[in-house]
N, C-alpha and C positions, 0 to 999 in steps of 0.2 A: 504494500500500500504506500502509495504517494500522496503527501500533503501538497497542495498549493493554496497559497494567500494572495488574492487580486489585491497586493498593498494601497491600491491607490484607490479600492470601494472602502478595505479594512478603514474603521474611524477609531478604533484602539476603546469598543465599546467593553470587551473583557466576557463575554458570555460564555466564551470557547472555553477560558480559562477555567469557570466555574463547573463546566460538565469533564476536562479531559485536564487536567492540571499538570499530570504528568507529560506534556506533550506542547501544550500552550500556558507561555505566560507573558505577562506586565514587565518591561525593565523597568530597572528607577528612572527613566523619562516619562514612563507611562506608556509605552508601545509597544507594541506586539512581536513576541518573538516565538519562534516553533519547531520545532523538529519535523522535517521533512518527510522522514522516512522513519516514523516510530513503527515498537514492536508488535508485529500482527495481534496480539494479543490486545490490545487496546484500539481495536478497529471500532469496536459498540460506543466507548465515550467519543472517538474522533466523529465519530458519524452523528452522534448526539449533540455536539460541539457545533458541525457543520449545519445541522437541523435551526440550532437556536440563534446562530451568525444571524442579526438584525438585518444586515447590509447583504446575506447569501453571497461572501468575501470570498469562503473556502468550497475549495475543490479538494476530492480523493478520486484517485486513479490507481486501478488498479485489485 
């Protein structure tokens, strides 16, 4: 599974964060950062994360 973040819809609202933490988080500017390529095992929070994106930001492939 591949992550992608269309950075420029992302508004760094943090929803992803709260369903998949291991995978999406806040830096200390307040922006979004991610692991691309997390471990298959955490496909259900990514995909829950991707669900709640306000903005429909994230993409999974694969």
């Amino acid at each position: 599974m591949k992550i992608i973040v269309d950075m420029d819809r992302c508004q760094d609202h943090g929803q992803c964060v709260f369903s998949a933490p291991e995978v999406f988080r806040l830096n200390a500017e307040g922006h979004l950062e991610y692991e691309s390529v997390p471990d298959d095992s955490l496909r259900d929070a990514v995909e829950e994360a991707a669900d709640v994106c306000p903005l429909q930001a994230i993409t999974l492939e694969g």
